[in-house]
C-alpha positions as CSV (number, residue, x, y, z in Angstrom):
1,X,102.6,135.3,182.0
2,X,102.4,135.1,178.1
3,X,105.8,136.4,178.0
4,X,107.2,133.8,180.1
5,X,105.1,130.8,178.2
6,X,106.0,132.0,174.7
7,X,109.7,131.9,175.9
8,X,109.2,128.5,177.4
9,X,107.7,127.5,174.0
10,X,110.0,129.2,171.8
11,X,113.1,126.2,172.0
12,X,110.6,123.5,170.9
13,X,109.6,125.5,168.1
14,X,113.0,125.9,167.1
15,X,114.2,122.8,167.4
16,X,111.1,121.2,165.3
17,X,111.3,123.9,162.7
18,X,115.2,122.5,162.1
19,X,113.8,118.7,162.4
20,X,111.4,119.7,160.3
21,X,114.2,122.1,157.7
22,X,116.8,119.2,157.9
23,X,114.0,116.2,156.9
24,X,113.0,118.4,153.9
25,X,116.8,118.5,152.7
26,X,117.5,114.7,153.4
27,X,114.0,113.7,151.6
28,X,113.9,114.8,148.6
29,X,116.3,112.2,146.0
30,X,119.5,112.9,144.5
31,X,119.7,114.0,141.0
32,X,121.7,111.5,139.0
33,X,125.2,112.5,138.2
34,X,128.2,111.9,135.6
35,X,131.8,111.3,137.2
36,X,133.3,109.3,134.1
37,X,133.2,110.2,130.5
38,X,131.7,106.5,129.9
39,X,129.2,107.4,132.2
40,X,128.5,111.0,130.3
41,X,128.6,108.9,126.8
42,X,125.8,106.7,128.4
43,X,123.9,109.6,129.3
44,X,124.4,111.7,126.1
45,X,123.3,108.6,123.6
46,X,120.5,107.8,125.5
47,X,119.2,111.1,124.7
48,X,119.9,111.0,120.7
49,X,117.3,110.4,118.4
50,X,119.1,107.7,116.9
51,X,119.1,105.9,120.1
52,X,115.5,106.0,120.2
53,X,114.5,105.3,117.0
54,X,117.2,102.1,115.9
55,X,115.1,99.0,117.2
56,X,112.4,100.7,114.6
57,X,115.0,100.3,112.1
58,X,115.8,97.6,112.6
59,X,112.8,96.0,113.1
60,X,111.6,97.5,109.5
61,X,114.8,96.2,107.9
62,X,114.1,92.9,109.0
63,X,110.9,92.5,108.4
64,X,111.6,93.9,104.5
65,X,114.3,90.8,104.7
66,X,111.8,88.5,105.6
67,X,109.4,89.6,103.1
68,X,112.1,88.4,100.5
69,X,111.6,85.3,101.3
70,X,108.2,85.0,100.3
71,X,107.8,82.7,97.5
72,X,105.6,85.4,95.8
73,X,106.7,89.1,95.0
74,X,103.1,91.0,96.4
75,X,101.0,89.2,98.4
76,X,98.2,87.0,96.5
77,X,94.8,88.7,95.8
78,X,91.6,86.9,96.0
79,X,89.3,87.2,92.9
80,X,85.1,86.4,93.2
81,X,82.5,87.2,90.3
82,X,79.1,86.6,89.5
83,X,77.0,87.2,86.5
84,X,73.2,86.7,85.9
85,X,70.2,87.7,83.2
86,X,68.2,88.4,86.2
87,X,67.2,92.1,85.4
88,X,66.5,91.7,81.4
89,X,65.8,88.3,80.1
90,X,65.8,86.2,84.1
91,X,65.9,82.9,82.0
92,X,67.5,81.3,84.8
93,X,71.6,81.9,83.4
94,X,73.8,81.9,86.2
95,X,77.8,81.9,86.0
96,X,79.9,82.2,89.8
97,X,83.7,82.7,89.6
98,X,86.2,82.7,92.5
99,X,89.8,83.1,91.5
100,X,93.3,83.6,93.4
101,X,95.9,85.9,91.4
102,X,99.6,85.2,92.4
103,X,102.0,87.9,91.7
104,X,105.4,86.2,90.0
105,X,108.9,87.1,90.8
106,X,110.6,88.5,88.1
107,X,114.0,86.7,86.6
108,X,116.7,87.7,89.6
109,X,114.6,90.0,91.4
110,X,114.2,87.8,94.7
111,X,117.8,87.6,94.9
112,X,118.5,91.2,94.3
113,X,115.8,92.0,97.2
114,X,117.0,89.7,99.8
115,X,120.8,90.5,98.7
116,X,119.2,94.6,98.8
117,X,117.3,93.6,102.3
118,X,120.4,92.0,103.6
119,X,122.5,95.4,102.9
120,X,119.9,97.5,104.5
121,X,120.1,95.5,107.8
122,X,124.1,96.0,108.1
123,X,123.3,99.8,107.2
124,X,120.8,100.2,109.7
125,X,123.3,98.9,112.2
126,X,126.7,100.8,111.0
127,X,124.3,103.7,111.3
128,X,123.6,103.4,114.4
129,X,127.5,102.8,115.2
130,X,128.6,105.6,113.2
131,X,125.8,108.3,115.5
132,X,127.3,106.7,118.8
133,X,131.2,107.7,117.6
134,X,129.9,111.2,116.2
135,X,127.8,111.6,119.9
136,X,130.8,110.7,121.6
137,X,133.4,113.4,119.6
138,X,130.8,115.8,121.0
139,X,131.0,114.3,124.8
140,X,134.7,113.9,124.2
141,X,135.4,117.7,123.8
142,X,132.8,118.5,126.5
143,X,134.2,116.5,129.6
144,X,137.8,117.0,128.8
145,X,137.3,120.8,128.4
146,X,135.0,120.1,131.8
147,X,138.1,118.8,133.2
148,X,140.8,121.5,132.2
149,X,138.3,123.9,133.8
150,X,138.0,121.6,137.0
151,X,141.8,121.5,137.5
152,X,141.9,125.6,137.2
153,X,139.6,125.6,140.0
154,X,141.6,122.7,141.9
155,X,144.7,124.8,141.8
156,X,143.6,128.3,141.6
157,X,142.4,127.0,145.6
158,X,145.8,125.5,146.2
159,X,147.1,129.0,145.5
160,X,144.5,130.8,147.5
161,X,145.0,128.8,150.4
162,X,149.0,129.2,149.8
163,X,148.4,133.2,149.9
164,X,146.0,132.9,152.7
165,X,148.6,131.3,154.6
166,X,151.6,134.1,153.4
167,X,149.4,136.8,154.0
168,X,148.6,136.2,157.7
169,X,152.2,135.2,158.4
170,X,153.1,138.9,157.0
171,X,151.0,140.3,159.4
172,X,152.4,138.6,162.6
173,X,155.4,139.6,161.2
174,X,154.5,143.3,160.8
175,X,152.8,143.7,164.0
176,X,156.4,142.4,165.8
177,X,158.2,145.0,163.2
178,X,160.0,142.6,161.1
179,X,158.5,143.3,158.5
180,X,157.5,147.1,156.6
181,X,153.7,148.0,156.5
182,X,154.4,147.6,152.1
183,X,155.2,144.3,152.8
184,X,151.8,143.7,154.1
185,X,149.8,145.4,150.7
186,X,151.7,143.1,148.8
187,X,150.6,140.1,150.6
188,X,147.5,141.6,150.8
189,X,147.2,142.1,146.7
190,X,148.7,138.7,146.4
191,X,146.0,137.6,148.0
192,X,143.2,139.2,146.4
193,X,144.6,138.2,142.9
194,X,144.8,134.8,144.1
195,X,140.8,135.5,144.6
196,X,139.8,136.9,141.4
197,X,142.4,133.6,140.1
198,X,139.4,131.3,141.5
199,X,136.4,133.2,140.4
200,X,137.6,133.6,136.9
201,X,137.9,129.6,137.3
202,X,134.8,128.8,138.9
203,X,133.2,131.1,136.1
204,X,134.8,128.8,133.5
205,X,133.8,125.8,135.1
206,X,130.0,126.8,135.2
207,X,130.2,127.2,131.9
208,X,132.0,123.9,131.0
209,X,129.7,121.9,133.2
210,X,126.6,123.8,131.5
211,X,128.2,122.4,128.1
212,X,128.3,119.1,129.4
213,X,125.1,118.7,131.1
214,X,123.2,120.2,127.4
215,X,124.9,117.0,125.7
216,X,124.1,114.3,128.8
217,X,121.2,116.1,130.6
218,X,122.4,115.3,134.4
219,X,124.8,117.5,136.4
220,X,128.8,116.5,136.1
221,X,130.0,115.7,139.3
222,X,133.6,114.0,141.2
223,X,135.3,114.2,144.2
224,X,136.8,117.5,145.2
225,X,140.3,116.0,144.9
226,X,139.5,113.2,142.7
227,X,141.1,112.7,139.4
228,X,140.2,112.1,135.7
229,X,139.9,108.5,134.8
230,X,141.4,108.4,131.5
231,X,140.4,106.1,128.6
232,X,143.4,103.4,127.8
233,X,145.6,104.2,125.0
234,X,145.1,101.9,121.7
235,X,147.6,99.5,120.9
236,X,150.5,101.6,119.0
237,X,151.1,98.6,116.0
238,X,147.7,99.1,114.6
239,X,148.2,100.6,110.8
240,X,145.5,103.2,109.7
241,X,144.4,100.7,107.0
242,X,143.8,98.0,109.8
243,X,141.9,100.8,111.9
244,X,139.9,102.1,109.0
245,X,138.7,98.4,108.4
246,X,135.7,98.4,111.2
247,X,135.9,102.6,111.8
248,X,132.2,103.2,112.1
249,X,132.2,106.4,109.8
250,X,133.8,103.8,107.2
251,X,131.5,100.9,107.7
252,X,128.7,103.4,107.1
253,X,129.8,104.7,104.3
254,X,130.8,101.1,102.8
255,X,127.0,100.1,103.9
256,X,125.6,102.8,102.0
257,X,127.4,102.5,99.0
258,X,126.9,98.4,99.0
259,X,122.7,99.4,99.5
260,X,122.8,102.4,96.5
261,X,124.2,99.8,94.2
262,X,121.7,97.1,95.1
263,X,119.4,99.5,94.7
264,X,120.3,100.2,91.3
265,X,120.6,96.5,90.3
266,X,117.0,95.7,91.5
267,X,115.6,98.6,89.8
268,X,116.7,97.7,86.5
269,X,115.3,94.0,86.8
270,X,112.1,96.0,88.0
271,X,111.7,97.1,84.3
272,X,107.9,96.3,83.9
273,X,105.5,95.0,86.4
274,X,105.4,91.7,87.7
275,X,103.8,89.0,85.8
276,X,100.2,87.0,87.5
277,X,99.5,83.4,87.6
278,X,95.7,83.5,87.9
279,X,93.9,80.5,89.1
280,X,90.2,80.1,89.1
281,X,87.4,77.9,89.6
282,X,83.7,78.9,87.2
283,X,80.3,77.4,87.7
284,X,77.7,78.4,85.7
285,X,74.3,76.7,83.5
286,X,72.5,78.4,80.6
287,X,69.2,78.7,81.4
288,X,66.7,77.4,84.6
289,X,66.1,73.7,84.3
290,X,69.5,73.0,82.7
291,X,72.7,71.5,85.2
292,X,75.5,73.5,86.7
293,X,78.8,72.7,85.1
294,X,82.7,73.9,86.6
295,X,85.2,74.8,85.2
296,X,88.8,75.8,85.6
297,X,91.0,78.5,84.2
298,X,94.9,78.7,84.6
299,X,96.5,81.9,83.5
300,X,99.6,83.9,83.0
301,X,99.6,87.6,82.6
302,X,102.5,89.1,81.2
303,X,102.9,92.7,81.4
304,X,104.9,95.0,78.5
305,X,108.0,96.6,80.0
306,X,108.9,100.2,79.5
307,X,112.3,101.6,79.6
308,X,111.4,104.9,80.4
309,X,109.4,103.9,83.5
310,X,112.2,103.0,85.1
311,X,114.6,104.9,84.1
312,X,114.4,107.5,87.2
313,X,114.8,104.8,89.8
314,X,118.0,103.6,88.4
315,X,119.7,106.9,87.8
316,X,118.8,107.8,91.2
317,X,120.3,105.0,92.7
318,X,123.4,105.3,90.5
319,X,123.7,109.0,92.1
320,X,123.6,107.5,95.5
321,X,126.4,104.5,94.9
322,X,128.4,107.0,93.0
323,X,128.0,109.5,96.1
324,X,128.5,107.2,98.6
325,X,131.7,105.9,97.0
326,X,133.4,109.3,96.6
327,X,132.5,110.4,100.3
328,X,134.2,106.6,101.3
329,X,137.6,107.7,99.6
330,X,137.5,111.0,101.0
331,X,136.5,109.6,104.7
332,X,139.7,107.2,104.2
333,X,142.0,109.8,103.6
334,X,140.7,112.0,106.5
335,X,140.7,108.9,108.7
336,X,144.5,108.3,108.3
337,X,145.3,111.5,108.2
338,X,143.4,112.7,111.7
339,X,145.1,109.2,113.2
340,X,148.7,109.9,112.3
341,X,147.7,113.5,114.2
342,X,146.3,112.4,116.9
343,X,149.5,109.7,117.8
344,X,151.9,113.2,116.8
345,X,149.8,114.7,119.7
346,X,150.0,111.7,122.2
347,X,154.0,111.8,121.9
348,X,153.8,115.4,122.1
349,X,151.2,115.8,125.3
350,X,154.1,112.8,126.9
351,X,156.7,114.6,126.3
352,X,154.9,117.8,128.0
353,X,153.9,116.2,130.4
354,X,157.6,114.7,131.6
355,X,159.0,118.5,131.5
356,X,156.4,119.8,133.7
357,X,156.9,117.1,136.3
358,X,160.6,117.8,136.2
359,X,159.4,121.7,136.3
360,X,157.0,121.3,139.3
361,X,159.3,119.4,141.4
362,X,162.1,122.2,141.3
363,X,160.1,124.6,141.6
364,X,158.0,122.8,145.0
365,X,161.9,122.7,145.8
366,X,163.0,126.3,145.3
367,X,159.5,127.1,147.1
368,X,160.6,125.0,150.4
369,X,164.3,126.8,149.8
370,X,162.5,130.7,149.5
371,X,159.8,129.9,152.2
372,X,162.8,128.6,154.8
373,X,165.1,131.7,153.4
374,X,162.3,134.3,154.0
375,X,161.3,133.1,157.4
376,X,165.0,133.5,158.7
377,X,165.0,137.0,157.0
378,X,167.6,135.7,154.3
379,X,165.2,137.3,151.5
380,X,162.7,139.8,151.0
381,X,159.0,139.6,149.7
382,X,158.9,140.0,146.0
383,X,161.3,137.3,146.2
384,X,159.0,134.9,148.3
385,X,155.8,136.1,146.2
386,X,157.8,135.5,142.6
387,X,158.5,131.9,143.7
388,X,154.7,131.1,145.2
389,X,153.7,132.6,141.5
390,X,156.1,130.2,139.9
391,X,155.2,126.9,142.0
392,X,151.3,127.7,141.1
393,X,152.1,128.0,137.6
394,X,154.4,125.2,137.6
395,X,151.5,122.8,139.4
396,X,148.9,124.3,137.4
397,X,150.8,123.7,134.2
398,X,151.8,119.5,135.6
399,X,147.8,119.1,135.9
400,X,147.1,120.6,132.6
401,X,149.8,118.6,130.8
402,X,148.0,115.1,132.4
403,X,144.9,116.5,131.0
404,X,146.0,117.4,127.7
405,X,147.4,113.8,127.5
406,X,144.3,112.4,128.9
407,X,142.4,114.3,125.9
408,X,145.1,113.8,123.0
409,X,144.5,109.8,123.9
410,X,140.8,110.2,123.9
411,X,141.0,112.1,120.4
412,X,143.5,109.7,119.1
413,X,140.7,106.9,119.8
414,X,137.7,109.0,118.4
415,X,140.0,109.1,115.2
416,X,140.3,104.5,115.6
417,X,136.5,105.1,115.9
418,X,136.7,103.8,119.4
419,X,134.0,104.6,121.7
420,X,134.6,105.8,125.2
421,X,135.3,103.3,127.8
């Protein structure tokens, strides 16, 4: 009776545990993905610390800016005083004193720190400009290597499939004794190199989407037969010195440079302390009895200068403008230099890719010719497998050549200073 209740029981409980298994797979969300390398720029800046910390930058630089326009150089400070004979003599002399001292400008300097404050705003923002292109040279050689990976896989099944397919139609053929047992092991190790083929691939691809998801944290991800979306080639008339006019590294450098030598122009105005206007207001009497009389006192204090005080600001500041300036002629050369390569390589990754188009198609040809040939027993094996070897490589070698022309255009707009689109 228990035997026959449990067994009664048992499809239920089956059936809920799987309604139960298949809700806890459909519940849970899905992890965010990359399938463009706009999308795995996105993802990989949002992670920078640059990205995190610029409206704090700029928020500082701006608020420096506005501090420029103050009509006084240090905020005002407020001056009280009292003095009484209370404790010795207590004949009644009182004297209160409230005062307001106004830091002055000195000659130039609230130009040079709004034109200094100015500077450092641009900076703060070519900085930011010049992180995003160095972040996205980083996602750049990520997702395309991502992508060459993807495509071994892609066609390391294609020839699996193609071997699968070869290898079972040897067998028919050697059971009906058309064919020589031999025949069979070579379809048979045809087969099983066609298997290692796609785990060496897959093995590569793990490692290239690992590489990928350290730079964008989320897990790369497209369609099983979908296809790289490349970025749009750059106009071919720009000139280097037109691209290197708004390259981010150049901008940044050209910022820094302009900020050093403001720098050094506002520290040698800056060669003594400010001067004070003091205002204040005294009321005071002599002795008990006697009426309370004001006063008011106007002042300017005028400190000394001193050349040597001063001297360490300015010399570090040249450093920097001199620095900056060097490392801008340098970056100009490398700039056109790295351009005129990277256009060498987009010819050269079109010209590739046109030969092995041309390639592929004879060889999908010869592989129609062979495959008709060997089923009419016109040619042997070796033959056949020779020719599937050649047509993988040959399609394998097309999708590598549209890669490599997808990446050389990708580098040849991280070299314009282009970001990814």
């Amino acid at each position: 009776m228990f035997r026959r209740i449990c067994i009664t029981w048992l499809p239920g409980l089956l059936l809920g545990l799987a309604a139960g298994g298949a809700w806890a797979q459909v519940t849970p969300p899905a992890s965010p993905v990359v399938a463009t390398l706009r999308q795995a720029f996105d993802a990989a800046w949002a992670r920078q610390p640059e990205a995190r910390s610029l409206d704090m930058r700029q928020t500082a630089a701006l608020a420096r800016r506005e501090s420029a326009d103050s009509w006084s150089a240090e905020p005002p400070a407020l001056e009280v005083s009292g003095k009484t004979d209370q404790l010795h003599r207590n004949d009644g002399s009182r004297e209160y004193e409230i005062g307001l001292a106004v830091p002055l400008w000195l000659p130039g300097e609230r130009a040079s720190t709004a034109a200094l404050a100015d500077a450092e705003v641009r900076a703060s923002t070519s900085r930011a400009l010049a992180a995003q292109l160095r972040t996205a040279a980083g996602v750049r050689t990520a997702y395309w290597d991502w992508q060459r990976a993807r495509i071994d896989v892609l066609v390391a099944r294609e020839r699996l499939a193609s071997a699968r397919e070869l290898a079972a139609d040897v067998s028919k053929r050697v059971r009906a004794g058309d064919l020589a047992r031999a025949d069979q092991h070579q379809a048979d190790g045809a087969f099983a190199t066609a298997e290692a083929s796609l785990a060496e691939a897959s093995g590569a691809l793990a490692g290239a989407e690992q590489q990928l998801r350290a730079l964008t944290g989320v897990t790369p991800a497209l369609a099983a037969e979908g296809l790289a979306v490349a970025e749009p080639e750059p106009a071919p008339s720009g000139a280097p010195a037109t691209v290197e006019a708004g390259h981010p590294a150049v901008a940044e450098l050209r910022d820094r440079a302009e900020v050093a030598q403001r720098s050094m122009r506002l520290a040698g105005i800056q060669g003594r302390a400010n001067p004070e206007l003091n205002l204040a207001t005294t009321r005071e009497r002599g002795a008990s009895g006697e009426s309370w009389q004001q006063t008011v006192t106007l002042g300017l204090r005028i400190p000394f200068g001193s050349d040597s005080r001063n001297r360490a600001r300015v010399a570090s500041a040249s450093a920097e403008a001199i620095e900056a300036e060097a490392q801008l002629r340098l970056e100009r050369e490398r700039l056109t230099s790295d351009v005129d390569t990277a256009r060498v390589r987009v010819e050269s990754a079109r010209t590739l890719v046109a030969s092995a188009e041309q390639r592929a198609q004879l060889a999908r040809e010869a592989r129609g010719f062979f495959e008709k040939a060997f089923r009419l027993g016109e040619t042997d094996l070796p033959t056949r497998l020779r020719i599937e070897l050649e047509a993988a490589e040959a399609e394998r070698q097309v999708a590598r050549t549209r890669i490599e022309l997808a990446a050389a255009v990708s580098a040849l707009r991280q070299a314009m200073g282009l970001l990814p689109e």
